[in-house]
C-alpha positions as CSV (number, residue, x, y, z in Angstrom):
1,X,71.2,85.2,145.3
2,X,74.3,84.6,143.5
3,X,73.8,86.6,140.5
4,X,73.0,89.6,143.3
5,X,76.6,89.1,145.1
6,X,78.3,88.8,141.5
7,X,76.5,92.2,140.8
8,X,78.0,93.5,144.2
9,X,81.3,92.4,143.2
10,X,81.5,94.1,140.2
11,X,80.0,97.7,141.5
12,X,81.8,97.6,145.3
13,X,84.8,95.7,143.7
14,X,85.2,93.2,146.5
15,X,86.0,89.6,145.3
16,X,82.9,87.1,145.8
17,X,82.7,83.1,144.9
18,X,79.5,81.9,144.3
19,X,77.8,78.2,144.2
20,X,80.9,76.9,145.8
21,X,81.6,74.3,149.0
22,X,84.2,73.2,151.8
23,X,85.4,69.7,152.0
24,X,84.7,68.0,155.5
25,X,87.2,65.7,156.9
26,X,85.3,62.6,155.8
27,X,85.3,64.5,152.1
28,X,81.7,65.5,151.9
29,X,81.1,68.8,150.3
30,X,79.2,71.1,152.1
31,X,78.0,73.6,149.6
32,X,77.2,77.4,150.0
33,X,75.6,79.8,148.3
34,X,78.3,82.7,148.1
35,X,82.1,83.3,149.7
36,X,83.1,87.5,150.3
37,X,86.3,87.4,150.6
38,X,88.0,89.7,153.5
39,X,84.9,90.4,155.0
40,X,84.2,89.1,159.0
41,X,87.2,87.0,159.4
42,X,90.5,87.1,157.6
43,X,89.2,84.0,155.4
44,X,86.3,85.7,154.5
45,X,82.4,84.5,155.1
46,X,80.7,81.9,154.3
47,X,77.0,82.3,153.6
48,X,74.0,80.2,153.4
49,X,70.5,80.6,153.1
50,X,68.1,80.8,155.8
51,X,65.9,78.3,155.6
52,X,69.1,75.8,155.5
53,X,70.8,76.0,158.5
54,X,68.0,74.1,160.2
55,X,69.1,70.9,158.1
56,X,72.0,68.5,159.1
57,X,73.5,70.1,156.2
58,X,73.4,73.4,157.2
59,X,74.4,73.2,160.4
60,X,77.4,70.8,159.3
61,X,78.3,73.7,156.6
62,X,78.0,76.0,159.6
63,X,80.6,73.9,162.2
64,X,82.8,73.6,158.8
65,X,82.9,77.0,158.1
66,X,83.9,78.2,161.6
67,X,85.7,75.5,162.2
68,X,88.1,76.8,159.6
69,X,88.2,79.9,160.1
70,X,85.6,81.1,158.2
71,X,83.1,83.5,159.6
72,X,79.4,82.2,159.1
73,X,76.2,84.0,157.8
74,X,73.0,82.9,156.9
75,X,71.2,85.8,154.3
76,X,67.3,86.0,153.3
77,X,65.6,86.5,150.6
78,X,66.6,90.4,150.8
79,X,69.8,89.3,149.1
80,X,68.2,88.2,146.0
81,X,68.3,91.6,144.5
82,X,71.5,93.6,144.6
83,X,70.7,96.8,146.9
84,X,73.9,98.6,147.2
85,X,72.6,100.3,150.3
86,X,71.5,96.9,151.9
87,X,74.9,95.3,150.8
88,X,77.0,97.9,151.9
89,X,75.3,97.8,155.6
90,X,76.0,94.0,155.9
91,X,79.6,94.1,154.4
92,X,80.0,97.2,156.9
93,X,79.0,95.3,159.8
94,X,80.9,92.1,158.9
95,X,83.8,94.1,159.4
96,X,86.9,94.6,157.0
97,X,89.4,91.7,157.8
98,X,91.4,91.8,154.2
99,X,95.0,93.1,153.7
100,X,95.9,96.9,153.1
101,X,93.2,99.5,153.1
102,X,89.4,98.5,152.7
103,X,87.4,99.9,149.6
104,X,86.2,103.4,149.6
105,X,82.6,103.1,150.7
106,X,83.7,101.2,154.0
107,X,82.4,102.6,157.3
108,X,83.0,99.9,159.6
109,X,79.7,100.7,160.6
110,X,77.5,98.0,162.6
111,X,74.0,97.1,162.3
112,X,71.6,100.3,164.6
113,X,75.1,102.4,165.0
């Protein structure tokens, strides 16, 4: 999955972290699998996979995340492939939240609109 959001990067030239974590305030590190930057909250999202969230460990990464801030997402297996169609919907219906104007290819369209 992060080799797919690094390829998404590149070819929709948003900015993407991958393989990276938040500190909680005990200093564990909570780690997720990908950071888009801009994209459903002015500190970006936070995503992690599916199957996760239904560990202590996800759902800690979870309250982290939006406790800072962060908007929250947790992607299947769909995102292990870059699709630029299926990327483009999900980035769309995140929402631009980054400064100035949002990349080209932006609708601002939400999932079934």
């Amino acid at each position: 999955m992060a080799d797919a959001w690094s390829i998404a990067a590149r070819d929709l030239g948003i900015t993407v972290k991958t393989d990276g974590s938040l500190i909680d305030e005990q200093g564990h590190s909570r780690r997720y699998v990908v950071h888009v930057a801009d994209f459903g909250r002015a500190k970006g999202t936070v995503c992690s996979l599916i199957g996760s969230t239904e560990t202590d460990d996800g759902r800690a990464l979870r309250r982290l995340a939006e406790e800072a801030g962060y908007f929250w997402s947790a992607l299947g297996g769909g995102y292990a492939r870059y699709r630029r169609e299926l990327f483009v919907a999900t980035l769309d219906d995140w929402q631009w939240f980054g400064p100035g104007q949002p990349p080209g290819w932006y609708s601002g369209t939400p999932w079934g609109h």
